[in-house]
N, C-alpha and C positions, 0 to 999 in steps of 0.2 A: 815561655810562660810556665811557670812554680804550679805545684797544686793548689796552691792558696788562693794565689791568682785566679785560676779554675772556678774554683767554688763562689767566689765572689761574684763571676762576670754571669757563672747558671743561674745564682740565686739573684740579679739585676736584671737578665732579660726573661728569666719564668716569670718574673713579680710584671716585668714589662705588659708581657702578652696577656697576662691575666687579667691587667687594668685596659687592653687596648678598646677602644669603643665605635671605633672604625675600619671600615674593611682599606683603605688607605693605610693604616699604620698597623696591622696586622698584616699586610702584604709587604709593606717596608723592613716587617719582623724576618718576614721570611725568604726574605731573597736576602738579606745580610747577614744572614745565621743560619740558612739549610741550604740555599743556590750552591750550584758547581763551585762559586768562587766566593764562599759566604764564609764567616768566622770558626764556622763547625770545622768543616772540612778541612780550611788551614789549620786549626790545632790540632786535628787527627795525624797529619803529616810528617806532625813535628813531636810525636810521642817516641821517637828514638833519640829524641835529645834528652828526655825528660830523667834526673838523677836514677839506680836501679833501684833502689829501695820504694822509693814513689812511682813508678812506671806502671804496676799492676793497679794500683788502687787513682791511677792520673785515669788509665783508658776505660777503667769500670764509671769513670765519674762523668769522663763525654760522651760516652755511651748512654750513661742513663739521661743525661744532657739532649740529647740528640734527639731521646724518643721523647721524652716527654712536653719538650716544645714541638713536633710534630702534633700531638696529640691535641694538645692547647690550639695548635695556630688551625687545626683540621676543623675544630670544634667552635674557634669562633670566627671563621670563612662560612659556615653554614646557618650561624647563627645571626652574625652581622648581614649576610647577603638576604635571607627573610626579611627582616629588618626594613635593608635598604628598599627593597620592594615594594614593603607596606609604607615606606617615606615618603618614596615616590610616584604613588598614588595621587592624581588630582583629583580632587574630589568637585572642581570647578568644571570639569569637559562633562559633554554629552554623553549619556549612555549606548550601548552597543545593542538596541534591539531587534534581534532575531524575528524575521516575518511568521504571524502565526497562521498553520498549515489550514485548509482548507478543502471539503470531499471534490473528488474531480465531478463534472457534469453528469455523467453516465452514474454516477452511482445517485449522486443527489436526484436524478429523474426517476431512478429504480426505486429509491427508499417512499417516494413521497407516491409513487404509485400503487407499491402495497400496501403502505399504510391507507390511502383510500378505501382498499378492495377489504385490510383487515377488519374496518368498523362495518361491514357489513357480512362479516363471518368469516372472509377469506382467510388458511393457511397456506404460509409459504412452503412447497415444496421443493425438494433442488432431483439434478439426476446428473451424471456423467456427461464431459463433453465427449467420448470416447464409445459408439452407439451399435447394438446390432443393425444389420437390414429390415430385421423382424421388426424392432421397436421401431425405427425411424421410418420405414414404408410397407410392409405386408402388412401390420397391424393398425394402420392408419390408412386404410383403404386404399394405396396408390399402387395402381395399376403396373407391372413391369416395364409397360411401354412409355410409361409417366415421364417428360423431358427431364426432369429433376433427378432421375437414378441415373441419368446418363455422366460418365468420365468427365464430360468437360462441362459438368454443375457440380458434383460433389466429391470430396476427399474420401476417397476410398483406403483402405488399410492393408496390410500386406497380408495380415494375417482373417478377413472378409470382413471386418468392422468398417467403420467410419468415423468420421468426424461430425456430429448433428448437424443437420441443416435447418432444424428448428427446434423449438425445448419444446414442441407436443410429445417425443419421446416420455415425456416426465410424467405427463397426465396415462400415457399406457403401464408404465411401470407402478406409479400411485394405483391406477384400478386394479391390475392385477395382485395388488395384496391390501387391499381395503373394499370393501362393501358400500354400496351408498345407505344414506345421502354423503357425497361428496363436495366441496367448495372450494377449489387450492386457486393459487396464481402461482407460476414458476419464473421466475427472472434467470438466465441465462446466458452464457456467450454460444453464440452461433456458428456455421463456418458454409461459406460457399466458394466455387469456383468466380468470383469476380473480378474483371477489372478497376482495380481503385479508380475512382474519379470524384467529384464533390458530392455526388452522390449513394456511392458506390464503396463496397468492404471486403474485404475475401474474411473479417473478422469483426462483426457485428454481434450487438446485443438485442434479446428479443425478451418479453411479458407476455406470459398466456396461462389465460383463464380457464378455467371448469367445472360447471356445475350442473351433478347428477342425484336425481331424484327422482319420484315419481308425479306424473302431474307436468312436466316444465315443459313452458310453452315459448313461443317465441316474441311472445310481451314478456316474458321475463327475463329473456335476451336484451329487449330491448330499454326496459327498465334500467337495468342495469347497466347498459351502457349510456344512456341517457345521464343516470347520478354520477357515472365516473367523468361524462367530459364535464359534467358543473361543476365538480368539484375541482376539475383542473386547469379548467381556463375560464370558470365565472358562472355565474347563474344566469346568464343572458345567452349561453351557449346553445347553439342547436345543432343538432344533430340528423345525418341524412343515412338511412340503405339502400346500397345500389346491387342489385342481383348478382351474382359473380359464380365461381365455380372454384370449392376444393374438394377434393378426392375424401374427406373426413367428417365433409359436416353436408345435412343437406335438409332445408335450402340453405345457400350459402350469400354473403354479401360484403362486400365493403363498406366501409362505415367512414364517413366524412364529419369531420366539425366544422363549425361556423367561426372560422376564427375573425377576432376585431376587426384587424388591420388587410388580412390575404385574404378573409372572405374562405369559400369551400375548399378544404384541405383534407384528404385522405388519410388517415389515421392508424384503422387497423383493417382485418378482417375477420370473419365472425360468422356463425350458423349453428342449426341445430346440430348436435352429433349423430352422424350419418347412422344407420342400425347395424351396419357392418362392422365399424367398429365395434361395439359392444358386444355384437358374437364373436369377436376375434377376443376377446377377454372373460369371455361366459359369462356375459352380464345377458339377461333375456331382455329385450327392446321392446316386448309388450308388456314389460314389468317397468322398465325403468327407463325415463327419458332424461336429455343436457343440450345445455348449449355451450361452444367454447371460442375463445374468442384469441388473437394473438396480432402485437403490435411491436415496431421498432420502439427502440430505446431510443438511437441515434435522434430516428426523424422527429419525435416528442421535443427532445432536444432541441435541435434545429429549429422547430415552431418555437417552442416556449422563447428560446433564445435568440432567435434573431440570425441563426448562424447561416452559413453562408457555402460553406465547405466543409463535411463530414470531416475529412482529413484532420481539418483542426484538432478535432478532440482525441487524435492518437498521436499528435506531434510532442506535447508534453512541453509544449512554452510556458513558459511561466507569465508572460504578461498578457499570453490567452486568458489560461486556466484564474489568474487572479479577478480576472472579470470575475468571478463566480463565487 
């Protein structure tokens, strides 16, 4: 092959690849004119046959030969492949719809319990799951001999902290830098020494209330928890207190609702705040009276829901959790 020849056959397949309209015959371009064993390469070969006078200005011309169909065939391989993509597109199949996400239980039970408590003045306060002794039992009346500070009920820390065993913590650290009148509700995760079982968490959620003013009595305990169970399970709801004992509130009780279908079901627990308390935070007890109250997330759950096994709601199935 002549330089003539040369020019001719660059300027046939540049015009070629410029016109190709398909990635088929852009690819037929390029394995017969750039492949190991393609048209380029054998003429490169054979530039020691080529006259001397023409030899420099033969290899300057396959050389630019070379690159410039690279260039072209680079350019419409990316072009043409877009292309083919949006060709073959059916616009006739079904759509690819992604399930849309939904709150897990525990939280939908939390939200819709503050928002209760907030139309009647309640703010949400939070506190650390990570607790002194002070906050979690010297300050809330419990006794050192208390079962509950004992190793095999609660997480102790290496360094004398703990892990809460309940968010009353929240309501000592709220008084100790606020003055009443007070009104908060604390939604929190919990942590005890338990054996999981269907009833049962080493890692549960807990809601407790408190409200301190002067004047409050324990119709206003009970008022108040009267409008919360209507508001949660019906206006036809009734409500029961049964006398009980915590180290923080005194008198103290359990509080049952009437539910539809189970009938008497145990709820929360609840009483005045003990006067103990409130000297442990230098609040005066003949100046200023409360009641507080504190309830499972889970168990709410469970009632509302029908549920059956605690466990459930930390397994993370998805065709639990889509019930919800």
């Amino acid at each position: 092959m002549n330089l003539s020849d040369l020019q001719i056959l660059k300027k046939e397949v540049l015009e070629k690849a410029n016109n190709a309209t398909t990635l088929e015959s852009i690819n037929e371009i390029q394995i017969s004119y750039l492949s190991k064993k393609g048209e380029i390469p054998k003429i490169m070969t054979k530039i020691k046959n080529v006259e001397d006078q023409d030899r420099a200005v033969f290899g300057q011309t396959i050389n630019s030969f070379k690159k410039e169909l690279i260039k072209i065939v680079n350019f419409k391989l990316e072009l043409l492949s877009k292309n083919e993509k949006v060709q073959t597109f059916d616009v006739t199949q079904p759509g690819q719809w992604n399930k849309i996400g939904s709150s897990h239980p525990i939280t939908m039970i939390t939200n819709e319990i503050c928002s209760i408590f907030q139309k009647i003045g309640f703010t949400v306060a939070d506190g650390p799951n990570i607790e002194t002794i002070w906050n979690n039992f010297d300050a809330l009346n419990t006794p050192e001999d208390h079962p509950s500070r004992d190793k095999q009920d609660t997480f102790y820390l290496e360094n004398g902290n703990l892990l809460r065993c309940h968010t009353s913590p929240v309501q000592i650290r709220y008084m100790k830098s606020n003055k009443p009148p007070i009104r908060i509700i604390s939604p929190g995760r919990c942590y005890r020494r338990d054996t999981p079982d269907s009833t049962h968490s080493a890692n549960f959620h807990q809601i407790e209330g408190l409200f301190v003013d002067q004047n409050v009595t324990l119709a206003d305990l009970k008022g108040t928890i009267s409008y919360f169970a209507k508001e949660l399970l019906g206006k036809s709801v009734k409500t029961r207190f049964r006398p009980h004992f915590f180290p923080f509130t005194e008198p103290s009780f359990e509080v049952d609702f009437m539910h539809p279908t189970a009938g008497w079901i145990e709820v929360l627990g609840a009483g005045l705040v003990h006067p103990n308390v409130f000297k442990n935070i230098d609040y005066d007890p003949d100046e200023v009276s409360g009641f507080a109250f504190g309830m499972g997330i889970e168990r709410i759950a469970m009632i509302l829901y029908n549920i059956k096994d605690i466990r459930d709601l930390y397994e993370n199935d998805q065709r639990f959790l889509r019930q919800f």
